[in-house]
N, C-alpha and C positions, 0 to 999 in steps of 0.2 A: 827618177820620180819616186816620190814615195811610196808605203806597200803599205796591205793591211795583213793582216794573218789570224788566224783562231791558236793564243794561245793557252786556252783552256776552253773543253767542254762541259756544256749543264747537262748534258742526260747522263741522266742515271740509269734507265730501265727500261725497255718496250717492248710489246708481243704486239706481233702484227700479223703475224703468220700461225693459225693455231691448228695445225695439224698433229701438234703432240703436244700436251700441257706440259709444260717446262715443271721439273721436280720444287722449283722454290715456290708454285701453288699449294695450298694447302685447301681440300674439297670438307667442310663439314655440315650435315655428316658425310663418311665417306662412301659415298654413292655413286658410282661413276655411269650409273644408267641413267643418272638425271644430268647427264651431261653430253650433248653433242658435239664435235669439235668438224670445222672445216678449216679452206684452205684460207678464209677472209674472217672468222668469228669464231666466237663457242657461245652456246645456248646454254645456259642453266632451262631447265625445265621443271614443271608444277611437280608439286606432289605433298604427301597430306603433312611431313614438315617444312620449317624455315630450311633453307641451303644454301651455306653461304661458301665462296672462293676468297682466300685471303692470301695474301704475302706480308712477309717484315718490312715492317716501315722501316725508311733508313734512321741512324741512330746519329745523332746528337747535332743533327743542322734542320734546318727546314728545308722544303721540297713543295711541287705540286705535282698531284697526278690530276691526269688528263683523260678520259675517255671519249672515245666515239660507240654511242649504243641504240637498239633496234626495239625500240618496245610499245606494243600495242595493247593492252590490258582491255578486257571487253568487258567490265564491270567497274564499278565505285571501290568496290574492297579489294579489288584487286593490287599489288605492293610489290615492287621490286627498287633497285637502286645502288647507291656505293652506302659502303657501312664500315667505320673502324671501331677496335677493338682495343681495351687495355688488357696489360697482365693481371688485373684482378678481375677480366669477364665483365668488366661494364664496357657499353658500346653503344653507339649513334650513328642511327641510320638517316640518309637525305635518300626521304623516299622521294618514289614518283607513283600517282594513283590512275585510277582512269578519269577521275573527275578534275585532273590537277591540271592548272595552267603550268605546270612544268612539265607538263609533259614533253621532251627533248629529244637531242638526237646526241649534244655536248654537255658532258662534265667535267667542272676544273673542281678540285679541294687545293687551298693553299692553305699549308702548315708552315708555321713560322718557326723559330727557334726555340720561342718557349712553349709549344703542342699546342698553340691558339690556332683553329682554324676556320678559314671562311669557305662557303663552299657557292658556287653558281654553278646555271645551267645556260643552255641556250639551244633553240630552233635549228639556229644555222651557222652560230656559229661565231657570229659577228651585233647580235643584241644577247643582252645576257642579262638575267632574271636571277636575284641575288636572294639565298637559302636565308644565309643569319652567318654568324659566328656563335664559337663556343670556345672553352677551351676542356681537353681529355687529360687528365696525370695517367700521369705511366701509359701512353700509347703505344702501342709495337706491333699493331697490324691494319689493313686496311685491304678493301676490295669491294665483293659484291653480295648483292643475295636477292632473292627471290622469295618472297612471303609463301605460307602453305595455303594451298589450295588447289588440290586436285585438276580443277576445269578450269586453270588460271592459263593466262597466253604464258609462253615461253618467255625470259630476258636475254638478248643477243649484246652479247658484248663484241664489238668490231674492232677498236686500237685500245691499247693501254699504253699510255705513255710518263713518265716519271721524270722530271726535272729538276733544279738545281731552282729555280726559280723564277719569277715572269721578267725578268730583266735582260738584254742584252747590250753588253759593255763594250765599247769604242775608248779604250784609253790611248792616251797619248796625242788627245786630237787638239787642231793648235784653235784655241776661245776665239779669235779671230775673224773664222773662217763660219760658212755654211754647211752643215751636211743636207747633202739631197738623195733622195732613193729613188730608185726604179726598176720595174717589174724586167722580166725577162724577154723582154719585146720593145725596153728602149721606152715605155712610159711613163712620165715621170709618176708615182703614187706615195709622196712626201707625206702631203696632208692624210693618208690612211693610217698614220701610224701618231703615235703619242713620243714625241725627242725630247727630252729634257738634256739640259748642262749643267755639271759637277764639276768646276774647277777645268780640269783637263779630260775630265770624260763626256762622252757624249754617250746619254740612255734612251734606248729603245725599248720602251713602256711596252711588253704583252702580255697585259693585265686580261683584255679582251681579246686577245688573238689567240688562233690554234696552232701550236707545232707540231712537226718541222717545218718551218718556212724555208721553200728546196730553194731560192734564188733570189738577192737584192743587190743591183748593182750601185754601190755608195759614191757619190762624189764629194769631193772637200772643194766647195768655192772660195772666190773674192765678193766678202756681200756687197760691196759698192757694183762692181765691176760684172762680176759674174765670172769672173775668169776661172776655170777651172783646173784646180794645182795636184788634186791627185783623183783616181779612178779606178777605182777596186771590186771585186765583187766579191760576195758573201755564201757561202752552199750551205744548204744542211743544217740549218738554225735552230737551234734549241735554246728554252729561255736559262739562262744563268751561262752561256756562250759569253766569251771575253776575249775580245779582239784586239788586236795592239798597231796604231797606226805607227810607222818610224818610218823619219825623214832621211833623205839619202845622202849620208854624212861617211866621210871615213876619217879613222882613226889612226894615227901613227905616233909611234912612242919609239923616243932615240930613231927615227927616220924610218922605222919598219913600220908597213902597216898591217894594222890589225883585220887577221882573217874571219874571228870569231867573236862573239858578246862577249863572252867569259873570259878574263884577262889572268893569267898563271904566268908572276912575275920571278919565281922559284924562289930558294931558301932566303928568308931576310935577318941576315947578319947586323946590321946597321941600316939607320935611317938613310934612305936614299933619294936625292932629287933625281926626275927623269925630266927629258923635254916630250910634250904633249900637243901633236899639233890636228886639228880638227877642219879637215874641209868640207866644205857645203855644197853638196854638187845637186841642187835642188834650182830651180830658175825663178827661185824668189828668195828674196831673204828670211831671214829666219831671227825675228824679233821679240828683243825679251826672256829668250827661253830657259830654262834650268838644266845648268852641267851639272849632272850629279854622280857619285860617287857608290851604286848600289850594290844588293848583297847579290851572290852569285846563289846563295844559299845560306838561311838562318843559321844550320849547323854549321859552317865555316863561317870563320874570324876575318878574313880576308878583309872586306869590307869595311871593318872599322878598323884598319890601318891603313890606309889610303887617303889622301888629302888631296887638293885642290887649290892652286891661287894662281893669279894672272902672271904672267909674264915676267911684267916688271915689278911684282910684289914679292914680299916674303909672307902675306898674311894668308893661310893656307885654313880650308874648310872642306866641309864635305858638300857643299853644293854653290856655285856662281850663277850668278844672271851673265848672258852672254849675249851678242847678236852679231849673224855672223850674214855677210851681205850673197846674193847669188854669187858662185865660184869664189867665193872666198877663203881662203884658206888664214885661221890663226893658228897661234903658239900658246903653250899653257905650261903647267909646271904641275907637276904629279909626283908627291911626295908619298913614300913607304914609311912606314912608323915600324920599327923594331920592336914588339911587345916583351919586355921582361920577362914575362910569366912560360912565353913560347921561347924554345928554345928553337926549333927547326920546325917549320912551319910547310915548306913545299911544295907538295898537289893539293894540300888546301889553302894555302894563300892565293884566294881567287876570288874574284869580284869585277862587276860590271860597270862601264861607263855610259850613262843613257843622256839623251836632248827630249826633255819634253815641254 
């Protein structure tokens, strides 16, 4: 049956435990009596200046941070909140007052790739009250702060968390088919979540969601039928998570089969035909799909010497449409391109054969 796997994560960042403020905080000013730290929070506390807690923004992608925070303000002028910073000391703060309808308990900031960011809050977590956008040149910090004033409440900061982005990516998934989710007790809670389709991905929209989402177990249906072909579960979700469905196919080239993705077919002396043969041991067929020819790694050549054609052709590419029926086993033809320019090519002549 087929698998799903995490093969790449979106977190970047999270304190959750603040028993010792981790040295990539930066307290200004540095005060560390206006600061109490436990085993679930850290408190900025009042005093007659502003005091803000920052970190470096990550560099040259976009990101959202995340907070879960404790804030009671017992006046109108009262100000606390998340506030980022440029390298030239200009900076935007998304307060929260005592008279504010945002007054929360969740904050998300999404920074995009060109430092445009949108910022919301939310009660609970699940409706969410939307700040504005702006965009900051030259960004490179971001956190919190607490307005001056002496007899002002405390601001409790509870999680920070930093991510890759509100997206979580299902590539490889066959267009075909259904995705269904369910909570960790076997409920189905599909419609809780926002699934768009990309070609061959399948996106789980957590624009309004909070992570980590600790548990989703994924089905891939028959939408006609309902028949269920594969059944996976997911842990530990963060958005910009990328997961790889693969179907259960093996691989044999000259009669051996392949134990690995990564294919190291050693030195290429000359152009070489191999026989390529591909079986389906999935209990449904596999329609349509793309034999392709991919890279093991950008910095290795491998991959663009490698080729593709059927059987009984000589017309050889880097990717075929294929369909291969349940327990099917075909034959293919897997040509090595000898590059002129490389002379002895070796451990890095490597490159992977994928179905998607």
């Amino acid at each position: 049956m087929a698998n799903i796997t995490k093969s790449s994560s979106g977190l970047l960042f999270k304190e959750e435990a603040w028993t010792d403020l981790s040295l990539l905080w930066e307290l200004s000013p540095n005060d560390p009596s206006r600061v109490v730290l436990s085993d679930n929070s850290i408190s900025l506390l009042p005093g007659e200046q502003r005091l803000e807690l920052l970190i470096y923004a990550p560099k040259d992608r976009g990101y959202v941070m995340q907070s879960e925070i404790e804030y009671s303000p017992v006046s109108a002028t009262e100000a606390a909140g998340n506030t980022l910073r440029s390298e030239t000391e200009n900076y935007i703060d998304l307060e929260i007052r005592g008279d504010d309808e945002k007054l929360c308990s969740y904050t998300k900031i999404i920074v995009n790739d060109d430092s445009v960011l949108d910022a919301k809050c939310s009660k609970d977590g699940s409706k969410w009250l939307y700040y504005g956008n702006t965009k900051m040149v030259d960004m490179n910090r971001i956190g919190y702060y607490i307005g001056e004033g002496t007899k002002a409440a405390p601001f409790n900061i509870k999680k920070c968390v930093m991510y890759k982005d509100n997206n979580v990516l299902i590539n490889n998934f066959d267009r075909t088919n259904k995705l269904k989710l369910f909570d960790v007790n076997g409920v189905e809670i599909t419609d809780k979540f926002v699934v768009k389709k990309k070609n061959t991905q399948m996106i789980i929209d957590g624009t309004n969601l909070i992570f980590p989402i600790d548990y989703l177990k994924v089905q891939s249906c028959d939408r006609k039928t309902g028949e269920v072909y594969y059944e996976g579960e997911m842990r530990d979700i963060y958005g910009g998570d990328i997961y790889e469905y693969a179907y259960e196919v093996e691989f044999f080239i000259d009669n051996v089969m392949l134990t690995d993705t990564v294919y190291d077919l050693g030195t290429i002396n000359k152009d070489k035909i191999f026989n390529l043969k591909i079986s389906n041991k999935e209990a449904y067929p596999l329609k349509d799909k793309d034999l392709k020819v991919s890279y093991y790694s950008v910095y290795n050549p491998g991959y663009k010497l490698a080729q593709l054609a059927e059987e009984d052709s000589d017309v050889f590419s880097s990717k075929l449409t294929v369909t291969l029926e349940a327990g099917e086993t075909k034959s293919f033809k897997l040509k090595t391109i000898k590059d002129a320019n490389i002379t002895n090519l070796e451990d890095e002549y490597k490159f992977s054969i994928i179905i998607e």
